[in-house]
C-alpha positions, 0 to 999 in steps of 0.5 A: 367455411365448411368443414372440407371433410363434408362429402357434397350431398352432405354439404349440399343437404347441411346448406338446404336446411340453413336457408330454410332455417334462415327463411323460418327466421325471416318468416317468424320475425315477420309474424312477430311469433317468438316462440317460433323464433327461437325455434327457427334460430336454434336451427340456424345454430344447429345447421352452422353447427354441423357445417363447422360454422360453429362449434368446436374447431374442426381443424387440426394444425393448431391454429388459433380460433379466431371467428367471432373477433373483429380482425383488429383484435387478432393477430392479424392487427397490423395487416388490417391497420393497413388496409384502405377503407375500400379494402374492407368495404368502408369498414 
């Protein structure tokens, strides 16, 4: 989620440049040119950087960081063990 503080022409310019940095990506891959690669991806991170995709937390009520750890490992263990396979997508 995008930090909510973000006004919607900077949001919307924040998500133009993650897909183009994505489409670099693909493109790059494509090519089979690392250098231009690695470029690509430190603009992804940069992009979900500044999004609040990544990077310090941008919430301030205390609560946990959790992105980047499987549901299972966090505490919300017990309400994922109880989902169907069709609940998560057959994860």
């Amino acid at each position: 989620m995008a930090k909510p503080g973000l006004d919607d022409v900077t949001r919307d310019h924040l998500v133009a440049r993650l897909m183009a940095a994505r489409r670099a990506v693909r493109d790059a891959k494509k090519a089979a040119d690392r250098e231009a690669e690695s470029t690509a991806h430190r603009a992804v991170d940069e992009a979900k950087q500044a999004l609040g995709e990544r990077g310090p937390v941008w919430w301030d009520d205390g609560s946990p960081d959790l992105n980047r750890r499987m549901a299972k490992n966090t505490l919300y263990a017990d309400w994922y063990a109880k989902l169907t396979r069709s609940d998560h997508g057959g994860l």
